[in-house]
Structures are given as C-alpha cells and as structure tokens.
Backbone as a ProteinNet text record, in pm:
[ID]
protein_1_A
[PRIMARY]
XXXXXXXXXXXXXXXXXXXXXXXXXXXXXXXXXXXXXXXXXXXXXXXXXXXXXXXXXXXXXXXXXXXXXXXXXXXXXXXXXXXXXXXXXXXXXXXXXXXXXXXXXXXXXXXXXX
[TERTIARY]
27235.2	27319.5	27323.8	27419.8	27475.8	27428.4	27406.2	27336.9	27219.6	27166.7	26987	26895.7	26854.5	26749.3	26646.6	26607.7	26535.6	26598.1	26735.4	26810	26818.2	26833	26878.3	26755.3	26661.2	26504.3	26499.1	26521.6	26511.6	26646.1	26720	26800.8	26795.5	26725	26690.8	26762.8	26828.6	26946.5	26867.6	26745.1	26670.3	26529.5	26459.5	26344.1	26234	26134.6	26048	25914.1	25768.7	25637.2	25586.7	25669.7	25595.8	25464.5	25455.8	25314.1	25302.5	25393.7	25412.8	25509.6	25583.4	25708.2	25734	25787.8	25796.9	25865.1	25978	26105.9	26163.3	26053.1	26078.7	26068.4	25938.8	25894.1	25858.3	25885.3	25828.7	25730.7	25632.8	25542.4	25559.6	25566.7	25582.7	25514.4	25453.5	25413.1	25471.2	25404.2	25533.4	25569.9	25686.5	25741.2	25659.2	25605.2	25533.9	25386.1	25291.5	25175.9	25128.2	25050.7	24948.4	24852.6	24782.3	24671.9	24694.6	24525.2	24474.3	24576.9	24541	24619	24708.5	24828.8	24955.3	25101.5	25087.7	25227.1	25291.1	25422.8	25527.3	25491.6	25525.3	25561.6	25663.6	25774	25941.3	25939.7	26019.9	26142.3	26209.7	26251.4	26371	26500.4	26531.6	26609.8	26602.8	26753.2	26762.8	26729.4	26624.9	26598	26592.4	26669.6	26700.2	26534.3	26465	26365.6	26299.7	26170.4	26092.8	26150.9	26265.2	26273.5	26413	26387.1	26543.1	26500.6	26359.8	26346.5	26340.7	26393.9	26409.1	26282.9	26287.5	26199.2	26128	26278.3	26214	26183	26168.5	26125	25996.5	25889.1	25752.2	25683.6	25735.1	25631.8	25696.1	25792.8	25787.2	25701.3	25701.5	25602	25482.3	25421.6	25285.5	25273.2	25339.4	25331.4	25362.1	25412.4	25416.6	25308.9	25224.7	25109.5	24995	25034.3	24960.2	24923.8	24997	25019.8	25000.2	25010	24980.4	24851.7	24764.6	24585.8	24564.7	24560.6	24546.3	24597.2	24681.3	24660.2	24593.3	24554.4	24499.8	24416.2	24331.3	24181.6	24183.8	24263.4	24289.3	24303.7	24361.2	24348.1	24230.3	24158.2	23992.2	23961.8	24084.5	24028.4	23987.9	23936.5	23870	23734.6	23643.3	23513.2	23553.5	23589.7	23600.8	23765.7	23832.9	23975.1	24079	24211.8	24353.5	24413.2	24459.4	24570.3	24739	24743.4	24869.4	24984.2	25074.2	25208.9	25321.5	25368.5	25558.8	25605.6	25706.5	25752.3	25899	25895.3	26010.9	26184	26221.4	26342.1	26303.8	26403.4	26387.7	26258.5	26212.8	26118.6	25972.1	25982.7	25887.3	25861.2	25962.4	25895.9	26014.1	26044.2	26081.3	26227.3	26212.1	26288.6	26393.8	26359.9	26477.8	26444.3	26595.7	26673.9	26644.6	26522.3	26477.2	26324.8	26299.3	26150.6	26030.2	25971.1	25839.9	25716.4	25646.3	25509.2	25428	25381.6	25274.5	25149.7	25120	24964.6	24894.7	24828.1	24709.8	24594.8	24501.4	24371.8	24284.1	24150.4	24120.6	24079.7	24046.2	24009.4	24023.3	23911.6	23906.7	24036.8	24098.3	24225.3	24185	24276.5	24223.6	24329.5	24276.8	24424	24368.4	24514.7	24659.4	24663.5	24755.7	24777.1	24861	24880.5	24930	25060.4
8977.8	8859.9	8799.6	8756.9	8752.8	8597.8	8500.7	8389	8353.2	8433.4	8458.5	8463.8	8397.6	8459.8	8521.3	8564.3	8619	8785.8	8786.7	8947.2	8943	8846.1	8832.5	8926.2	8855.5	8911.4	9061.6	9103.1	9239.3	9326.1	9267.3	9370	9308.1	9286.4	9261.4	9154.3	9100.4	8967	8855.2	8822.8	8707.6	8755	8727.8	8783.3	8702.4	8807.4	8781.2	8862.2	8820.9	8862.2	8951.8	9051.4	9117.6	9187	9188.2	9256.1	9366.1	9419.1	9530.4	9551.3	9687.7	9746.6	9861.2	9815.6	9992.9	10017.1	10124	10107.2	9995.1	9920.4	9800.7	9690.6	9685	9525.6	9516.3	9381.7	9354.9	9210	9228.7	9102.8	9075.4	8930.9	8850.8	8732.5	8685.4	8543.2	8432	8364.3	8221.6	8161.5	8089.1	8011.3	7906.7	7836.2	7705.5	7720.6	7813.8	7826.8	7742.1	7716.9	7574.7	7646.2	7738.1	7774.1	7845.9	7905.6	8024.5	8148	8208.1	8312	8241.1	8256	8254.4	8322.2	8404.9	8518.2	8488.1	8587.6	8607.7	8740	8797.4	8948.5	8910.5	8979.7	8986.4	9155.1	9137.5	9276.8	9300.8	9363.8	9390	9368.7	9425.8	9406.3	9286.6	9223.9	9069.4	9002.4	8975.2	8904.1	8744.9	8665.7	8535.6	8444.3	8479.2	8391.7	8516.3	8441.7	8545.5	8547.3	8463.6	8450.3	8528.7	8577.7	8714.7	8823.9	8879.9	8985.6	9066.4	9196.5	9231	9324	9417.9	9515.4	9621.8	9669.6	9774	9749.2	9571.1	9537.7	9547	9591.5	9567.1	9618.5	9749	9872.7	9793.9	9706.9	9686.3	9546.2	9437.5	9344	9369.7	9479.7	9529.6	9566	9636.9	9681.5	9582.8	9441.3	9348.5	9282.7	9261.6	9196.8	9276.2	9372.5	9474.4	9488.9	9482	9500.6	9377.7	9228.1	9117.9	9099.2	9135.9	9134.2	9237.8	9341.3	9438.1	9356.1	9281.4	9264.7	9142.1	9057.1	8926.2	8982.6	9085.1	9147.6	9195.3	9265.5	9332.7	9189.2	9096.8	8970.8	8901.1	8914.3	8850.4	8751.3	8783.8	8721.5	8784.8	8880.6	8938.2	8892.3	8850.5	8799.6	8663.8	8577.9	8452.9	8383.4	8476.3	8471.5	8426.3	8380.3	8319.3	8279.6	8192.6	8173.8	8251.7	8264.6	8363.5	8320.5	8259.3	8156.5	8208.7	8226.2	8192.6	8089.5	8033.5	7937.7	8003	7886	7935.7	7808	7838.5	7729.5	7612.3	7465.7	7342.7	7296.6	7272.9	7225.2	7294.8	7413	7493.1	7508.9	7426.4	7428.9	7543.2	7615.3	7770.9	7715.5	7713.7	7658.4	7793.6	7869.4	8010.5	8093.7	8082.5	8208.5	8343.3	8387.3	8475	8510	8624.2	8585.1	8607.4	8577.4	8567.3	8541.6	8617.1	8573.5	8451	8344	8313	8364.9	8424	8411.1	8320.1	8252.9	8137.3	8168	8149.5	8174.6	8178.3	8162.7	8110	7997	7935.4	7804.3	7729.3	7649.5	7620.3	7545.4	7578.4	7516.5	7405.5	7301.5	7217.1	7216.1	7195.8	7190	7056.5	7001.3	7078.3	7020.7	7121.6	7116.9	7002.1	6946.7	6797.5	6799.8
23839.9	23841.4	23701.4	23676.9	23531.5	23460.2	23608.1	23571.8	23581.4	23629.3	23650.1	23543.3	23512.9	23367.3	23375.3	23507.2	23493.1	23510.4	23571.3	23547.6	23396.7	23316.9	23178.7	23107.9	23142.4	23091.6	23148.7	23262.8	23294.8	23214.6	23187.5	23097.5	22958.4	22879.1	22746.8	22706.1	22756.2	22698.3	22637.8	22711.1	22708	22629.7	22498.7	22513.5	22621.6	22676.6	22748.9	22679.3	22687.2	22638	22780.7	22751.9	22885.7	22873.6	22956.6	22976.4	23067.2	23136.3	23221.2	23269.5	23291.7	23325.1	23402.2	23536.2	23547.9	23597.5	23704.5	23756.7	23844	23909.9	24012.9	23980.4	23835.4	23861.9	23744.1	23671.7	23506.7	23509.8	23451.6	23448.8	23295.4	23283.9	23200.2	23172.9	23038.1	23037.7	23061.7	23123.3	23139.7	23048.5	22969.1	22842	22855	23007.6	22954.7	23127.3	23015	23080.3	23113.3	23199.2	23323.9	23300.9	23263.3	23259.8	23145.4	23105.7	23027.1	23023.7	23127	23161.4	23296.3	23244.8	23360.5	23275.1	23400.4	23417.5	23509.8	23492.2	23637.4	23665.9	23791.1	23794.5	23885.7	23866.4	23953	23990.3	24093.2	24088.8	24040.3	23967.2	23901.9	23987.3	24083	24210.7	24202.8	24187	24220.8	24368.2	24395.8	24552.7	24534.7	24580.1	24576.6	24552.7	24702.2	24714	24826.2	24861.6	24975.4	25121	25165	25234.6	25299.2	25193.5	25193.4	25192.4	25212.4	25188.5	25353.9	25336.7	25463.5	25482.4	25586.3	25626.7	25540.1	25502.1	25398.9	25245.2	25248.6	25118.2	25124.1	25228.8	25227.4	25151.1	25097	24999.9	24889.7	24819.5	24720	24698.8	24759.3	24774.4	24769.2	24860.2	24846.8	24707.1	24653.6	24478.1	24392.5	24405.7	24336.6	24342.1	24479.6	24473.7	24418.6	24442.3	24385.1	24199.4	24174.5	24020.7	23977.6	24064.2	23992.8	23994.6	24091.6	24086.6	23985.4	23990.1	23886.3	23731.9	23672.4	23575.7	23520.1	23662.1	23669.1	23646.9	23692.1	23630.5	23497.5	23419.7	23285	23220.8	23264	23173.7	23136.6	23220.6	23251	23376.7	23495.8	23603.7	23666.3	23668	23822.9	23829.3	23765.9	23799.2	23892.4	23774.6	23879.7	23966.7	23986.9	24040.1	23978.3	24032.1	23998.3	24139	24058.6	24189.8	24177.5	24296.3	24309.9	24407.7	24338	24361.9	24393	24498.4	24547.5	24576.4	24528.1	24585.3	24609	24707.2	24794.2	24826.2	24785	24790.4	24740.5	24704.1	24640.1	24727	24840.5	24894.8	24862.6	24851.1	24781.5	24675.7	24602.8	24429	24321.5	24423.1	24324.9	24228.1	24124.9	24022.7	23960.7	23998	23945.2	24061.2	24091.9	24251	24186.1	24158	24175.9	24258	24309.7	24359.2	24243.9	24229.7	24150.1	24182.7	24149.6	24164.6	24049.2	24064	23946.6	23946.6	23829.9	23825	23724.9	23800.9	23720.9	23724.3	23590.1	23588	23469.9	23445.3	23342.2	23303	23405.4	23447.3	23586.9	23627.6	23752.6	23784.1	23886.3	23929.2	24072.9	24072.1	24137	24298.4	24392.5	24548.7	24596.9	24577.7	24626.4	24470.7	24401.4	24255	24257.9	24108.7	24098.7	24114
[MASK]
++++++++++++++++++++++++++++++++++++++++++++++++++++++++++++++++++++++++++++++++++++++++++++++++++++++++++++++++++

C-alpha cells in the first residue's frame, strides 16, 4: 500500500535500521525507542491490524513471534525478558494500519505502561 510506511520501509522508499530480513518479515528499530532495546518486526504482506488475519495466516504469525524472541535474545534480552506488543485498532493504541510487533527490553518495564 502506497500510503503505508511501513510498505514504504519494506520496499526501500523510507530508510529503516533493520535488523532482520527475510521473504515474509523485516525487523526494524523503532524511530522513537521507549526502551534500551525496542524494535518492530512486520510482515511484509500488508495486514491491516491482528484482527484481519485469517486462518492460514497462523504459520506466518508463529514465525513473526518467532523471530521476534529470537532477536530479543541476540539483543541481550533473553536472561531477563521484553515485552512483546500488538496493538490493535485506535482503542488499542496501534498508530500505523499495519500489523507489528513491539519489542521492549533492557530495562525493567513497569504495568500497565503509562
């Protein structure tokens, strides 16, 4: 989608500090980190929000969550954790119609965040 920035970022239009790439899904640093370590990881596949995803989106979700713990550990959270964020529509916080994961970590995080 041509107004998405985060399709912008998956086809080079936008720079992004990625940190991982692979036919489905690109993880990226966030422009305005809340923590130590905080990333995105997306699909490449434009999916609005989580709440669009159908059946046979499950093996790609599993590999998004997948790949976002795996680099939350290569970053230096796997001893003492991160938190790991969707938000989902205006009531949920999610600020770009794309789906995304956050990862936070690197410091004790406090709930329900401010």
């Amino acid at each position: 989608m041509s107004d998405c920035i985060f399709c912008r970022i998956i086809a080079g239009e936008i720079p992004g500090k990625k940190i991982y790439e692979d036919d489905e899904l690109l993880a990226f640093h966030d422009v305005t980190p809340q923590a130590p370590v905080h990333f995105l990881v997306i699909p490449k596949r434009h999916i609005k929000n989580i709440m669009e995803l159908e059946s046979g989106d499950s093996s790609l979700i599993g590999r998004l969550l997948y790949r976002a713990q795996a680099l939350a550990a290569e970053l230096g959270c796997g001893e003492k954790g991160a938190r790991f964020v969707i938000n989902c529509k205006s009531d949920g916080g999610q600020t770009v119609d794309h789906l995304h994961c956050h990862v936070l970590g690197g410091r004790p995080l406090d709930w329900p965040p401010g």
